[in-house]
Structures are given as structure tokens and as C-alpha cells.
Phi, psi and omega in degrees: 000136181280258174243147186243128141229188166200155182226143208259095172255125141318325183218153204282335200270341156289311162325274188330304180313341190254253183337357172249338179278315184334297179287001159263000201294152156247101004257141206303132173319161187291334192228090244193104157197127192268151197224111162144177170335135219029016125339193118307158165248177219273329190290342177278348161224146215306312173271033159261315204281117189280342194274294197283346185273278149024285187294343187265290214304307192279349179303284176300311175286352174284324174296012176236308173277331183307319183299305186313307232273350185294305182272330162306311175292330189283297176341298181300321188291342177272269240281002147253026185038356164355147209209018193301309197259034203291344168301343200260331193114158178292313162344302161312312198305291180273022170264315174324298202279351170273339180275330177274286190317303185297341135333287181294348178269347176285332201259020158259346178301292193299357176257007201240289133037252166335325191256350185271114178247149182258200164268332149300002183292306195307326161299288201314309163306256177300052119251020149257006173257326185292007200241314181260040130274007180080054170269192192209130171224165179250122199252102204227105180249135165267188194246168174262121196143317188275144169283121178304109207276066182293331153345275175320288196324304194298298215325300189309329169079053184286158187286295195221160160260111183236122189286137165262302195247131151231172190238000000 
């Protein structure tokens, strides 16, 4: 992924206007999604969405910690001889206690998840207040290598620019 912005337009007819000089550029950015009324909407897409970004971050600490969190439970269970489940078999005793740890890593993703805000939220939060101020954003991904064309960008005469990424 290259650079990332988005651009804050007042009026849909500049919107358009951009997004049609844009999608001529060579080569056309990775990305072109016009955002506001008769638009997309701001929740459908996926690098606006505060949610979905969420759902990746636990997704991605789960794949690490459920394993960790597995072996960890079988481990506490051989080197503290514990008998809790000793009705079940020797056999039983760290698979339980391997089922229990991979419990807690799934449900440490989500809190681990859950708890990280980053500085983009925060962008991200005032382009959803410009939006339910009727404003229009542009939602503009490059490729990684290409330059962002900011020249074209200024022309439109945006309310605002807000770098998400760079690349």
C-alpha cells in the first residue's frame, strides 16, 4: 500500500471532477472511493471503519497468542503438578490445561484488540464529523513508488486534506 489521504470537498461537483481527473492520471491511483451523500457510505468502507480495523487487529493478535496462550497452559500444567483434573487421566490434565490457556489467548486478542487507539481513529473521527456536516471526501490510495499527485489535489480547492498513510 502506497499513501493514503483523503480529501474533504464541499461540493459533490468538485467531487466528481477529481475523482474523473484522478482516474485519468497514469498511473490511476489503487484506489478512487468517493464518500457522501448519493455516494458510498462512510461505514462501508473498510479503511474508514474503526470496527473493521479492530476486527484485523484481533484477528492478527489471535493468531499468536491462542497458540502461545495453549502451550502456555499445557507448560503451567506439567511444572506445577496440579491434580485438578487427575479424574480425567494423566493424559487429560495438560490437554485441559492447554484448552484453558488457548481460552485465555483467544479472549487476551480481544482485549488486546479493543484496547489500542491509535492516531488515526482520531482522523478518522473528524472525517465522520465533515461528513455529517454534508461535506464529500475522496478517499485516494497510491500505489507503493507513485507519487501522490498532490498539484491535481490542490486545483480542487479541498476544505481539507487528511494523510491516513504514507507510503
Amino acid at each position: 500500500m502506497g499513501t493514503s489521504v483523503v480529501v474533504v470537498l464541499s461540493e459533490r461537483r468538485s467531487l466528481q471532477q477529481l475523482r474523473d481527473a484522478l482516474a485519468e492520471q497514469v498511473p490511476a491511483p489503487a484506489l478512487l472511493v468517493a464518500i457522501g451523500r448519493g455516494e458510498t457510505a462512510f461505514e462501508s468502507v473498510d479503511r474508514l471503519n474503526p470496527a473493521i480495523a479492530r476486527q484485523h487487529r484481533q484477528r492478527s493478535m489471535a493468531r499468536w497468542l491462542i497458540p502461545f496462550g495453549f502451550l502456555a497452559g499445557v507448560t503451567f500444567t506439567q511444572i506445577t503438578d496440579l491434580t485438578t483434573f487427575s479424574s480425567l487421566g494423566s493424559w487429560a490434565e495438560p490437554l485441559i490445561g492447554g484448552l484453558l490457556g488457548l481460552g485465555s489467548g483467544w479472549m487476551g486478542s480481544y482485549a488486546a484488540a479493543a484496547s489500542v487507539s491509535s492516531e488515526e481513529s482520531d482522523r478518522i473521527r473528524s472525517l465522520r464529523n465533515r461528513i455529517e456536516e454534508g461535506c464529500w471526501l475522496l478517499l485516494v490510495e497510491t500505489v507503493n513508488g507513485v507519487e501522490m499527485p498532490w498539484t491535481l489535489l490542490q486545483k480542487a480547492r479541498p476544505q481539507a486534506v487528511v494523510r491516513l498513510s504514507e507510503g
